[in-house]
C-alpha positions as CSV (number, residue, x, y, z in Angstrom):
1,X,86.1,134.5,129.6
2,X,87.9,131.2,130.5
3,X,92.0,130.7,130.7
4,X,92.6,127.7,128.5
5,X,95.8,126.0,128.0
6,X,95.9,124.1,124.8
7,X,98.7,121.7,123.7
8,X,99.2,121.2,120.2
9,X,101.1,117.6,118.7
10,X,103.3,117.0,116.2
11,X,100.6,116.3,113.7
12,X,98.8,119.2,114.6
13,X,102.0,121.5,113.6
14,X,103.7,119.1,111.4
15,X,103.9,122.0,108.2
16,X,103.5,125.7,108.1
17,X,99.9,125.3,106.8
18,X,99.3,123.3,109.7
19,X,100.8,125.9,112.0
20,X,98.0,128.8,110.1
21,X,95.4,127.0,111.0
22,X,96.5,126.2,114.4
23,X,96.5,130.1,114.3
24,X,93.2,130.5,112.9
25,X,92.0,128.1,115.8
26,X,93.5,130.7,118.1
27,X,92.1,133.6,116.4
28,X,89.1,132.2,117.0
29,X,88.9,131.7,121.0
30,X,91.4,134.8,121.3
31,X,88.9,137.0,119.6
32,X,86.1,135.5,121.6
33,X,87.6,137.0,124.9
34,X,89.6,133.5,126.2
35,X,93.5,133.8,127.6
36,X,95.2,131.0,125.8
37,X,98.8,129.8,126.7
38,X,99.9,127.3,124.1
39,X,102.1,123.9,124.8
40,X,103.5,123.0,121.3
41,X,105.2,120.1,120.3
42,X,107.9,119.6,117.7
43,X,107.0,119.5,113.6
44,X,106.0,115.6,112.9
45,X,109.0,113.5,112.3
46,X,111.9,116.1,113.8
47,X,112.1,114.8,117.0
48,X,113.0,111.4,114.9
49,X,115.4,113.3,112.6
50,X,117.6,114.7,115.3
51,X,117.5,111.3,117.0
52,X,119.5,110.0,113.7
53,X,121.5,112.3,113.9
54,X,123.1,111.6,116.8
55,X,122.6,107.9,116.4
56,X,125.0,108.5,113.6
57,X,127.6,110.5,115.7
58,X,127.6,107.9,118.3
59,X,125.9,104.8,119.7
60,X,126.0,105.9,123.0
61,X,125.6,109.7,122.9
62,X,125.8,111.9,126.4
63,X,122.0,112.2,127.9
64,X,122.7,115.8,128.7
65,X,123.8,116.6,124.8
66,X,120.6,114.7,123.9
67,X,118.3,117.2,125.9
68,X,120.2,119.7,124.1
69,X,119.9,118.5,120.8
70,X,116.4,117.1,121.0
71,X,114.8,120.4,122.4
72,X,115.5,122.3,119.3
73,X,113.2,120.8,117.3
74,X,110.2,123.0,119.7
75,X,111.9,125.7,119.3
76,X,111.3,126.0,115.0
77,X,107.5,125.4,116.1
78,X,106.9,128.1,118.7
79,X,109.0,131.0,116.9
80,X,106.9,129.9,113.2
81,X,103.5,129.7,115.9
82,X,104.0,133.3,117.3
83,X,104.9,134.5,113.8
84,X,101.8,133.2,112.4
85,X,100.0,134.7,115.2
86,X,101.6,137.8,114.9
87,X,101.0,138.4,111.2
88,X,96.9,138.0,112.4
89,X,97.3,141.3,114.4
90,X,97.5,139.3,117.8
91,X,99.9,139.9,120.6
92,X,102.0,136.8,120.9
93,X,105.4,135.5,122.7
94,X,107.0,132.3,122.5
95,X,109.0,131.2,125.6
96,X,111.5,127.7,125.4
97,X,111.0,125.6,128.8
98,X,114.1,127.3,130.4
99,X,112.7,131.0,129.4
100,X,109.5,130.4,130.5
101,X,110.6,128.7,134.0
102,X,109.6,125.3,134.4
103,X,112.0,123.6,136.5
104,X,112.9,120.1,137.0
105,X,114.9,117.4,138.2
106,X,118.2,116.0,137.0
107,X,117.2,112.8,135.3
108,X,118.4,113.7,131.1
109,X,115.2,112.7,128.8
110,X,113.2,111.5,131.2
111,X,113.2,114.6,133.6
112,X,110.2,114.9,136.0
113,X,108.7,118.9,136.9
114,X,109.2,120.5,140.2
115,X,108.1,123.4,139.7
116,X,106.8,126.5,137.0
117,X,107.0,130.2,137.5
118,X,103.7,131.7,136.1
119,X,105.3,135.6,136.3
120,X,106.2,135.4,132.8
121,X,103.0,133.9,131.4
122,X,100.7,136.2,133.5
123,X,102.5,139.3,132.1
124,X,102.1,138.6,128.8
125,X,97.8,137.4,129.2
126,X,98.1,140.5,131.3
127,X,98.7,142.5,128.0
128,X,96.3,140.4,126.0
129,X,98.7,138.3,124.4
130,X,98.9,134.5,123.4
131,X,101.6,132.8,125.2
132,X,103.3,130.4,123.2
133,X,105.7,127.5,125.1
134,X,108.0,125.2,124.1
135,X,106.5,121.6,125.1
136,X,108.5,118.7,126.6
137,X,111.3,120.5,127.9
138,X,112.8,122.7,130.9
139,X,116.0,123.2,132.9
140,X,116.9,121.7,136.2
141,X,118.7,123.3,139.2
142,X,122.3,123.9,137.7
143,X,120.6,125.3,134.2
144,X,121.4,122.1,131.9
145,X,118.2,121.8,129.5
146,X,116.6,119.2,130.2
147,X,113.6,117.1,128.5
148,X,110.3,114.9,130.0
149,X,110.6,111.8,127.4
150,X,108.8,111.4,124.6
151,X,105.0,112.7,124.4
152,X,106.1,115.3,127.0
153,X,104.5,117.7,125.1
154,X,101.1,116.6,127.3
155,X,102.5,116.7,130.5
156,X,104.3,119.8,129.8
157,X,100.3,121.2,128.7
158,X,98.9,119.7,131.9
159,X,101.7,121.2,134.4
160,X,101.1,124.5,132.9
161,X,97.4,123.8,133.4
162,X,97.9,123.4,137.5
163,X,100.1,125.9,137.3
164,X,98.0,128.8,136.2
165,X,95.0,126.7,137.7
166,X,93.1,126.6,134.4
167,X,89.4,126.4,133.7
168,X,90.5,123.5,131.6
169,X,93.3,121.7,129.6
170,X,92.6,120.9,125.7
171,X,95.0,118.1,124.2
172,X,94.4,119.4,120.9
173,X,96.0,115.5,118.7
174,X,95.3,113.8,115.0
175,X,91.8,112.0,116.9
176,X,88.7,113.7,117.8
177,X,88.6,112.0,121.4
178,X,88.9,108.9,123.3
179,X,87.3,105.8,121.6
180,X,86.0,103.1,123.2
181,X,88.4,101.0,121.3
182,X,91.1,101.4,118.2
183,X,89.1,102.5,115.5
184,X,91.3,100.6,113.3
185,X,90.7,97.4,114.9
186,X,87.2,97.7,115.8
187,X,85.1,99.7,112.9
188,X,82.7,100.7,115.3
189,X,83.9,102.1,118.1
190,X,82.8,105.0,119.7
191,X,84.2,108.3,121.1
192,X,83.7,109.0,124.2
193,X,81.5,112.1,125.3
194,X,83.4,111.5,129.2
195,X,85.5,109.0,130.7
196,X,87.2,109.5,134.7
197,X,90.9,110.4,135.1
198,X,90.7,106.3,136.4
199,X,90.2,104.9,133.5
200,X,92.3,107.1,131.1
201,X,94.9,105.9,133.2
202,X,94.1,102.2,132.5
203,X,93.4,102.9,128.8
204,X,96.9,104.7,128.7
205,X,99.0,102.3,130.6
206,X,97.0,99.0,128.5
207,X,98.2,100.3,125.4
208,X,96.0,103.2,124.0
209,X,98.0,106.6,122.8
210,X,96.3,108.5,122.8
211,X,98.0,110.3,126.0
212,X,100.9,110.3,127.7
213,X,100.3,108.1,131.3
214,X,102.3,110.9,132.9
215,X,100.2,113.9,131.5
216,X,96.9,112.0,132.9
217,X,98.6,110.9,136.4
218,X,99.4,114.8,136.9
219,X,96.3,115.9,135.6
220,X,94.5,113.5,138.2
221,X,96.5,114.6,141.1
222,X,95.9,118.4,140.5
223,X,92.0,118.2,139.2
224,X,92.8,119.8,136.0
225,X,90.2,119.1,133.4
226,X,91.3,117.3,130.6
227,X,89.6,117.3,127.0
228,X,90.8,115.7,123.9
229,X,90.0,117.2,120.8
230,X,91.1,117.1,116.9
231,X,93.2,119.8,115.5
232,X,91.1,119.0,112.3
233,X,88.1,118.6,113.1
234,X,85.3,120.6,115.2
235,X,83.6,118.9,117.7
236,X,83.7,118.7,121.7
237,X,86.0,115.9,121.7
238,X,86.1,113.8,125.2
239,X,86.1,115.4,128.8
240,X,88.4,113.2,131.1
241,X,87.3,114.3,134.3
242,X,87.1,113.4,138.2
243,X,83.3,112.8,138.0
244,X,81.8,109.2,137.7
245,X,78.3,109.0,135.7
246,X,75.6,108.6,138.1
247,X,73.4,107.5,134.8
248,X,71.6,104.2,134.9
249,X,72.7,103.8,131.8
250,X,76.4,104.5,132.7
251,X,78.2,101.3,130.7
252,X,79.5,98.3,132.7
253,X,82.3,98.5,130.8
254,X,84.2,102.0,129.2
255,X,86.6,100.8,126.6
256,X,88.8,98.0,125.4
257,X,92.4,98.2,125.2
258,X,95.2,96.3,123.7
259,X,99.1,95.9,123.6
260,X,100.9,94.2,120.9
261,X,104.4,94.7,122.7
262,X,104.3,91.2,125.2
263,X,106.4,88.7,125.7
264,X,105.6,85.8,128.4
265,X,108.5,83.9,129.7
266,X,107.7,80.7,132.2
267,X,110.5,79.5,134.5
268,X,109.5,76.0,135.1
269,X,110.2,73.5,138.1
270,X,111.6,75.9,140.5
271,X,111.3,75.1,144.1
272,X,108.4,76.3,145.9
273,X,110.1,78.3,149.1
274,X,110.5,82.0,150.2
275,X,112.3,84.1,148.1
276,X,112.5,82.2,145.0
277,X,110.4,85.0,143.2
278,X,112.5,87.6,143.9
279,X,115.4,85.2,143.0
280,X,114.0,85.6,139.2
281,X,112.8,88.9,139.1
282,X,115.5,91.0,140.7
283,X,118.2,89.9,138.1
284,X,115.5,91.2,135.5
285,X,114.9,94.2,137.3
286,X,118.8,94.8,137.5
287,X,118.4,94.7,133.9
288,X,116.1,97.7,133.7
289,X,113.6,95.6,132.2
290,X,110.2,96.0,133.3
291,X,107.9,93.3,134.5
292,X,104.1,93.1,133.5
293,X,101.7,90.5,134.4
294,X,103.2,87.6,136.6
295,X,101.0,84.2,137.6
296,X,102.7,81.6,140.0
297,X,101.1,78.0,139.6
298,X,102.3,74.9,141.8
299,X,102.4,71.7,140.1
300,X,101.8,68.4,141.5
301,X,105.1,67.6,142.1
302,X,105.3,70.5,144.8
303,X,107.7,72.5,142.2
304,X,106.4,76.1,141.2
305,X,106.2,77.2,137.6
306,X,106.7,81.3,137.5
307,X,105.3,82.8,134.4
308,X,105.9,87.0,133.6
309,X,105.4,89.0,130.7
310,X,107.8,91.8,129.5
311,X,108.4,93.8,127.0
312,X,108.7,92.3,123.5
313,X,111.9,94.5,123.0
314,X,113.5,93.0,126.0
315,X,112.4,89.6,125.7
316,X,115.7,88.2,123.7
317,X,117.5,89.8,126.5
318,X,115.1,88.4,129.3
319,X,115.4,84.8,128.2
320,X,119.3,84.8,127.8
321,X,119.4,86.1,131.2
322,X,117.1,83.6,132.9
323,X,118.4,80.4,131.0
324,X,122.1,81.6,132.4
325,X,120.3,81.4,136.1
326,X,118.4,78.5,135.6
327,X,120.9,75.8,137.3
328,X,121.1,78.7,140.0
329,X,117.3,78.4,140.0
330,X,117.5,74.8,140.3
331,X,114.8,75.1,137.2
332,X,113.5,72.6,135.1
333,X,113.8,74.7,132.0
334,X,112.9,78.5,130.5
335,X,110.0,78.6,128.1
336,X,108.7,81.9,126.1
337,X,107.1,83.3,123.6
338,X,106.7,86.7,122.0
339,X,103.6,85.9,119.5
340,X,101.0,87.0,122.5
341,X,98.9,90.3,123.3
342,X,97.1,91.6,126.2
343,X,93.7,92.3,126.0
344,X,92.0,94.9,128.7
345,X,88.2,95.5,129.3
346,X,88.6,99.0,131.4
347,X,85.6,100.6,133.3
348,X,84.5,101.8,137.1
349,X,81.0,100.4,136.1
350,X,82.7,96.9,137.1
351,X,82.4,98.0,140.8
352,X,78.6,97.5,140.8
353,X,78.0,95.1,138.2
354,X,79.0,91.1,138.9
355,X,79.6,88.7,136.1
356,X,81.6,91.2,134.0
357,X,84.8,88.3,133.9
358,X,82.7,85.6,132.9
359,X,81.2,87.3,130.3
360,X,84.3,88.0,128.8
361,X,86.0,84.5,129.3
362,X,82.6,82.8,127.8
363,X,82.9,85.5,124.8
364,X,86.2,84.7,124.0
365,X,85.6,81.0,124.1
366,X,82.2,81.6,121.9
367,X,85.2,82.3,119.3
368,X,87.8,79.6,120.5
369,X,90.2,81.9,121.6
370,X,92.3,80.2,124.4
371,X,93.1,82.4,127.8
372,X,96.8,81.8,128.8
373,X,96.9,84.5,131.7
374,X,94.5,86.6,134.1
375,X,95.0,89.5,136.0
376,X,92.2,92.1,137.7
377,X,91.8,95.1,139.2
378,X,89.0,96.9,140.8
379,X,88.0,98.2,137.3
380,X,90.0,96.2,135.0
381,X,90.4,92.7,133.6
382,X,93.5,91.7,131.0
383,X,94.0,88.2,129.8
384,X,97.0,87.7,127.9
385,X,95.8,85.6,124.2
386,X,97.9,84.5,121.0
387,X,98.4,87.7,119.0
388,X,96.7,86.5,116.0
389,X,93.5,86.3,117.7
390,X,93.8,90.5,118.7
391,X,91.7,91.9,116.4
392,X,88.9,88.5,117.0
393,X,89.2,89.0,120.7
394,X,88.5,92.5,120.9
395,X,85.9,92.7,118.4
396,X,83.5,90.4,120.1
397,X,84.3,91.9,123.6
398,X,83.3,95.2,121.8
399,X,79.9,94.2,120.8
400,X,79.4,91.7,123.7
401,X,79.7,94.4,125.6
402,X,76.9,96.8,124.1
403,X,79.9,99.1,123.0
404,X,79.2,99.4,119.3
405,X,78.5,102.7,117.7
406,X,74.7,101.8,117.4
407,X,74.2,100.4,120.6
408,X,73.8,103.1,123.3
409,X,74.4,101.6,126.8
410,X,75.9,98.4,128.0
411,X,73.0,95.8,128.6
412,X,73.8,94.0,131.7
């Protein structure tokens, strides 16, 4: 007998059919002796629904009344959940994140967890019963209800997961595990049997979605074992775990991901002395908008150009900013463009293997796909290309690579 927690998405739950077979799925491990508590996710599209509808009350609606408004949309799928348990003969209780005691800060929808109270849950496995919680939400020290962001759902299944100090956490989605690239993209990618909490944390934070960065960053810190698996589909989906392969065969390289959302901006001809990169970068941080990839180049002339990435939704705002600092600057002129992508080759394999970056720069210029930044890591390497080379780009790193579904390992 194992104590699972499983966390079920929007998808998963999106119509009362969907929610039966969630509780035939249930059934299934209940009846098979397991203690199951169950982080569930609002119907698909109501988070998005309630979201217009306060859009259309106000353009700059309270964060608190958000929480509060935003949070009901868990609360249709838990009660329908327990119901459809309940009709099965099983024992079941839902509980909202306030009822069932996770506690967090202060910060309205985007509120971080200090703590859970397992009393409730262990009472009601105590009896035999299915606990059934209300993802991406709780209540903070003066009892406002507060919410994690959205995909909260994840790291509200992975909290609850340390919390009751699970044998493992299942991310029950609309995909059957991690790939080693978009499917959509790249036709034959393959899932994943395992990948390390390191890597799922660069696949996350590169661009894939498959889960929340937060949910894998808590999962990491507390050891919980983390599987992805389809709510669809049977299979044993993909194990994101502490564990490196020790296999010979381990790939060089894990997975490729990508992010459509960049935006490079070059200040040009700016003085090369102390502090003139904080001079650009702190009225953008002030801003609230978020700085990716920067390069620093020194030209000839002794001047610096500064090149960043951002956001795509805040480059508009980033340019207008800088080109209204850029006598200040003493700068030549403000360049950008928001046609680019990032490209990321992910994997711990690139700690023992050399000539894993040129490989990749001679693959993409096999295809004449030009480079216009670089950054590494110890187990990544991103370049930042011209968007309408993405699905090019990461197609022939795929197969360079020995990632394609009928290659087995990574020749090196």
């Amino acid at each position: 007998m194992a104590l699972y927690v499983q966390k079920y998405g929007g998808t998963s739950v999106g119509t009362v059919e969907r929610i039966e077979a969630v509780a035939e799925k249930l059934k299934t491990f209940h009846e098979a002796g397991h203690q199951l508590v169950v982080a569930v996710s609002a119907m698909s599209g109501e988070t998005n629904r309630l979201l217009a509808l306060a859009a259309s009350i106000s353009d700059t609606p309270d964060p608190r009344e958000m929480d509060v408004l935003v949070s009901t949309g868990e609360q249709v799928t838990i009660a329908l959940l327990a119901m459809a348990l309940q009709k099965r003969g099983i024992k079941a209780r839902s509980f909202t994140g306030w009822q069932v005691g996770i506690r967090t800060d202060n910060a309205f929808m985007k509120a971080r967890i200090e703590d859970i109270d397992t009393a409730k849950m262990r009472e009601v496995l105590d009896d035999k019963g299915i606990v059934i919680v209300a993802g991406f939400q709780g209540i903070d020290a003066d009892n406002n209800i507060t919410t994690l962001g959205r995909g909260g759902s994840d790291t509200t299944g992975v909290a609850l997961a340390a919390a009751l100090k699970a044998d493992e956490c299942q991310i029950y989605t609309d995909v059957d595990g991690v790939y080693t690239s978009d499917p959509r993209v790249v036709p034959l990618a393959r899932r994943m049997e395992k990948i390390t909490f390191e890597e799922m944390l660069e696949m996350a934070s590169l661009g894939s979605k498959i889960l929340q960065i937060r949910s894998v960053e808590f999962a990491g810190k507390y050891k919980v074992p983390l599987r992805v698996l389809s709510s669809f589909t049977e299979g044993n989906g993909t194990l994101i775990t502490m564990e490196e392969s020790s296999s010979v065969e381990n790939p060089v390289i894990s997975g490729i991901a990508f992010n459509r959302d960049e935006a490079k901006i070059t200040v040009k001809g700016v003085q090369d002395v102390p502090g003139v990169a904080s001079r650009i970068l702190v009225p953008i941080s002030d801003a609230n908008i978020e700085v990716d990839m920067i390069i620093q180049n020194i030209s000839e002339d002794g001047s610096n150009d500064f090149t960043f990435t951002v956001h795509r939704n805040d480059y508009k705002r980033a340019m207008q900013l800088l080109r209204s600092l850029a006598s200040e600057l003493n700068a030549r002129e403000v360049t950008g463009t928001d046609n680019i992508c990032k490209v990321s080759m992910v994997g711990v394999g690139m700690r023992s293997h050399a000539g894993v970056a040129s490989r990749m720069f001679q693959t993409l210029a096999n295809e004449n796909i030009n480079i216009l930044a670089i950054t590494t890591s110890e187990i990544k390497i991103s370049v930042l290309i011209e968007e309408k080379y993405l699905e090019l780009a990461v197609r022939s790193l795929h197969t360079a690579f020995g990632l394609d579904a009928e290659d087995s390992v990574a020749k090196d």
